[in-house]
DRENNU-549394 format. One record per atom (N, C-alpha, C): residue in three letters; x, y, z. Coordinates in steps of 0.02 Angstrom, whole numbers, padded with zeros to 5 digits, always signed. Example, Ala and Ser with C-alpha at 12.3 -4.5 7.8 and 13.67 -1.06 7.14 Angstrom:
% residues 2
ALA+00660-00284+00390/ALA+00615-00225+00390/ALA+00660-00165+00390/SER+00642-00112+00354/SER+00684-00053+00357/SER+00645+00002+00394/
***
This chain:
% residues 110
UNK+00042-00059+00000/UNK+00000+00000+00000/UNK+00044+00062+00000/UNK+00044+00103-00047/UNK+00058+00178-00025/UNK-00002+00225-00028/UNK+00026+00288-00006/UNK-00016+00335+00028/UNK-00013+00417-00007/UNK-00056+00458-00008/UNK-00010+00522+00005/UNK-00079+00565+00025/UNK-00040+00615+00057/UNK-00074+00655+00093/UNK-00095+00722+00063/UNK-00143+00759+00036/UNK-00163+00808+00008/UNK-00186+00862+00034/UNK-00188+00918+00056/UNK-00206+00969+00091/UNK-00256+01025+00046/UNK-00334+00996+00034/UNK-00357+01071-00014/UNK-00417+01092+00016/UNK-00428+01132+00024/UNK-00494+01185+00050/UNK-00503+01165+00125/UNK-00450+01160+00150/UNK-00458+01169+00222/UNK-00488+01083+00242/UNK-00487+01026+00194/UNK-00481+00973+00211/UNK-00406+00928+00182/UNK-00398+00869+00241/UNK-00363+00823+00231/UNK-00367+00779+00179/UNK-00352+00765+00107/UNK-00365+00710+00074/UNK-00298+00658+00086/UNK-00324+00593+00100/UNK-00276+00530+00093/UNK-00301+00485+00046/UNK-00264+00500-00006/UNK-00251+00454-00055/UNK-00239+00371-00053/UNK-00237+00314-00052/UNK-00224+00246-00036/UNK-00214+00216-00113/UNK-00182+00195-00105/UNK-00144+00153-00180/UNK-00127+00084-00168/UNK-00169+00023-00187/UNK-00132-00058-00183/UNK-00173-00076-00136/UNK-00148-00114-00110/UNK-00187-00172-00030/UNK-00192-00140+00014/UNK-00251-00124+00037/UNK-00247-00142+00118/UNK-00257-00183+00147/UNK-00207-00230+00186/UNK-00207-00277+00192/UNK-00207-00262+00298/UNK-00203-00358+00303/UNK-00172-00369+00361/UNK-00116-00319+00375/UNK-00041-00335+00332/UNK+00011-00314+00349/UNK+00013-00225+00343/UNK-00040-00191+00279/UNK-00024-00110+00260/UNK-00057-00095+00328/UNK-00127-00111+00344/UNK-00186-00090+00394/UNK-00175-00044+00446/UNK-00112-00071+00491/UNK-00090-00023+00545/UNK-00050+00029+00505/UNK-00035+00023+00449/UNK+00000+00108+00424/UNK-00048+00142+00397/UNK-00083+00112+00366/UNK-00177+00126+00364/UNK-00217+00182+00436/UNK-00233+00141+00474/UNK-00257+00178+00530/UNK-00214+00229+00577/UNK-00148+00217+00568/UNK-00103+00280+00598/UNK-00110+00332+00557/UNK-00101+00325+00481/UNK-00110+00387+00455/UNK-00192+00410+00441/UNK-00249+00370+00462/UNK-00284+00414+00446/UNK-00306+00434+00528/UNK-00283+00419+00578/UNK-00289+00450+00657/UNK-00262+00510+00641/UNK-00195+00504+00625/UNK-00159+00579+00626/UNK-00190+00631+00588/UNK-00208+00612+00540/UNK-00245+00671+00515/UNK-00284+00713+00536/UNK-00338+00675+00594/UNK-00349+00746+00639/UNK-00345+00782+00679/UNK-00272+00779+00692/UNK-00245+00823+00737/UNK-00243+00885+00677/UNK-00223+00891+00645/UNK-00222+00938+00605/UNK-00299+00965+00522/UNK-00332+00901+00550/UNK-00401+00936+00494/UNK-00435+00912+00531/UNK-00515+00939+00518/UNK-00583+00912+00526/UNK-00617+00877+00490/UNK-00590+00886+00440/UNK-00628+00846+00378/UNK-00566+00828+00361/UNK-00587+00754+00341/UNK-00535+00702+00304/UNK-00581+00664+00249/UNK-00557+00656+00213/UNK-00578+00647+00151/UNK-00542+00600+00125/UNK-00563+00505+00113/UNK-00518+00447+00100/UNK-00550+00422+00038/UNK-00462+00454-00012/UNK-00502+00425-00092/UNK-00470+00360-00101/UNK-00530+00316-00097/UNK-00493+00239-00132/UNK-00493+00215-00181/UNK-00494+00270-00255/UNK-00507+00256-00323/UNK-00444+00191-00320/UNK-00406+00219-00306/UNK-00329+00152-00319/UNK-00316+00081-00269/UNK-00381+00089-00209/UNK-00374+00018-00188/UNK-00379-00039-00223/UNK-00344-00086-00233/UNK-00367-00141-00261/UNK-00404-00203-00231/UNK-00390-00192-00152/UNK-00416-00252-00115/UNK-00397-00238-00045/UNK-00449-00257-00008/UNK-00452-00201+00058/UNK-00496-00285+00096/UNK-00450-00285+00141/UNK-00490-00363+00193/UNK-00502-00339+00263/UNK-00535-00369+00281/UNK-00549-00352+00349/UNK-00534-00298+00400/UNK-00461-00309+00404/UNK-00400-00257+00458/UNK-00418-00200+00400/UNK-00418-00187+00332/UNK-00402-00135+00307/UNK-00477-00091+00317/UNK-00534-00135+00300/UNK-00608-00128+00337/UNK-00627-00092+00405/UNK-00594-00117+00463/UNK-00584-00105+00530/UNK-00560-00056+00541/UNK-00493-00033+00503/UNK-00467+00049+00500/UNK-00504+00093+00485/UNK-00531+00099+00435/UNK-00578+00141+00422/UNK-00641+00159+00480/UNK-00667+00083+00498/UNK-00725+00110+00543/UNK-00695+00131+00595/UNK-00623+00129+00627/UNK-00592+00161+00695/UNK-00608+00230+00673/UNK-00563+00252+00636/UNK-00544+00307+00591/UNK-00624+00360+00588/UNK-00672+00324+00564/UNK-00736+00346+00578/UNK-00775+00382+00655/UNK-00745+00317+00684/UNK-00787+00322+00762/UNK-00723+00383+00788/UNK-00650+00378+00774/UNK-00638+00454+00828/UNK-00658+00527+00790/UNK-00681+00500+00710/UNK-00693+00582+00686/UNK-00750+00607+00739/UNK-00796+00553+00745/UNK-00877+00565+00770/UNK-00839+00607+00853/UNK-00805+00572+00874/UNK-00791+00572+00924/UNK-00774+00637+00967/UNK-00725+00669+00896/UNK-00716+00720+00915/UNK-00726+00776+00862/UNK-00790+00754+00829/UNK-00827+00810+00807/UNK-00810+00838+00745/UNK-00752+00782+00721/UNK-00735+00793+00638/UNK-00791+00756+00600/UNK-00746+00752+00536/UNK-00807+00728+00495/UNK-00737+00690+00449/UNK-00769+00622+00441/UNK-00763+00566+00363/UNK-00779+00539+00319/UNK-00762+00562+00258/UNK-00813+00536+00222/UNK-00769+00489+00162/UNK-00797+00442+00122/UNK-00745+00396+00056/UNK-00761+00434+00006/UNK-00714+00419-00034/UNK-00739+00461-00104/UNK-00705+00420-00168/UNK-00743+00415-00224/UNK-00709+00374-00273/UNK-00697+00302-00258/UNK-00732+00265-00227/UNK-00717+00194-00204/UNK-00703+00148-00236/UNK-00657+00108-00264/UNK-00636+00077-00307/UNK-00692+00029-00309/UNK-00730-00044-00358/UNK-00760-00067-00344/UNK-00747-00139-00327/UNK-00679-00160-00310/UNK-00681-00209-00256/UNK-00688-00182-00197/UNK-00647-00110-00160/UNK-00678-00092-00105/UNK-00761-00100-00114/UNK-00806-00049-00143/UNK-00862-00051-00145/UNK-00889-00107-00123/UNK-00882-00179-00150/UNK-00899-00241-00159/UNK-00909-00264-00065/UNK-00842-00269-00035/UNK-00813-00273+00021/UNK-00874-00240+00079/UNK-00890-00178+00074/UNK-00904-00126+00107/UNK-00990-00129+00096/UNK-01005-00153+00038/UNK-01082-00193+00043/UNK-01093-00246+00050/UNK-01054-00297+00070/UNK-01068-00349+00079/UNK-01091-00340+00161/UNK-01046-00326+00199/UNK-01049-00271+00267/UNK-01078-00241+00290/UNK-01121-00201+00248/UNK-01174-00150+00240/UNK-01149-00093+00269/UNK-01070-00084+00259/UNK-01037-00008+00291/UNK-01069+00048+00244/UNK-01091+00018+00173/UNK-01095+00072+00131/UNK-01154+00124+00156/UNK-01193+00102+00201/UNK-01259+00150+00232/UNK-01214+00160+00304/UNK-01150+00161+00330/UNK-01120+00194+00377/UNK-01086+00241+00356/UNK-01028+00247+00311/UNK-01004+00294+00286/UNK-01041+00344+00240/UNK-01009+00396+00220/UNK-01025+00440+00198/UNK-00990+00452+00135/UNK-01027+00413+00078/UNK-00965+00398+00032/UNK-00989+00449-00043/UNK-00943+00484-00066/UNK-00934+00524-00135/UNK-00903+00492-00191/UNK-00952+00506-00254/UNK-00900+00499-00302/UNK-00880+00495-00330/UNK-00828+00567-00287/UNK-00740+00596-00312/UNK-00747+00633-00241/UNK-00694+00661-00262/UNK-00656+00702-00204/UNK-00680+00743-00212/UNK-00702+00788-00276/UNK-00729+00871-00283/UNK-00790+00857-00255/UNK-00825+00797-00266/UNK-00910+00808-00221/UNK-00909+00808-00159/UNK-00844+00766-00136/UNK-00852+00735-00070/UNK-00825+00855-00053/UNK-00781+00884-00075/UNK-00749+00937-00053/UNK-00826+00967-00059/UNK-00858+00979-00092/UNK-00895+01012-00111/UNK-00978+00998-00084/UNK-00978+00948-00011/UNK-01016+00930-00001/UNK-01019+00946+00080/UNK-00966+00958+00090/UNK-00950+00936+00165/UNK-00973+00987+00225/UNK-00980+00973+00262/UNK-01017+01017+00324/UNK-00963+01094+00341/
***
């Protein structure tokens, strides 16, 4: 998995590229914790995931529950459609708050 971090209109975008796997997952959920120390809105585009299992699943909903937590906001954008696949099977897709692209998800947000 790589990553990169985007900074536009006063939100966080993290980019994800390849697996999230077992092994990426915890570099997964560290970088999207950190992100709100420094934004409120984070914004996770997974146009480039290719395959996202469980742990990579689980990050996200952490990632979710401290935005709520502390009053940020998360939303997916561009979901690749094996993520997609993954994430309805689950029925996360009526938990998250998913766009998509990034300009709707920017252009949508609280």
């Amino acid at each position: 998995m790589k990553y990169e971090i985007v900074e536009k209109q006063g939100a966080s975008i993290v980019v994800f590229n390849g697996e999230i796997d077992l092994e990426s997952s915890p570099a997964a959920r560290k970088t999207l914790l950190k992100c709100f120390d420094t934004a409120a809105n984070v914004i996770v585009d997974l146009s480039g995931v290719t395959y996202i299992d469980s742990s990579g699943v689980a990050s996200l909903v952490e990632a979710l529950q401290a935005a709520k937590k502390n009053g940020s906001q998360l939303s997916l954008a561009a979901v690749s459609e094996p993520t997609r696949r993954v994430l309805e099977l689950a029925r996360l897709d009526k938990v998250f708050t998913i766009y998509s692209s990034v300009e709707e998800a920017l252009h949508n947000r609280a």
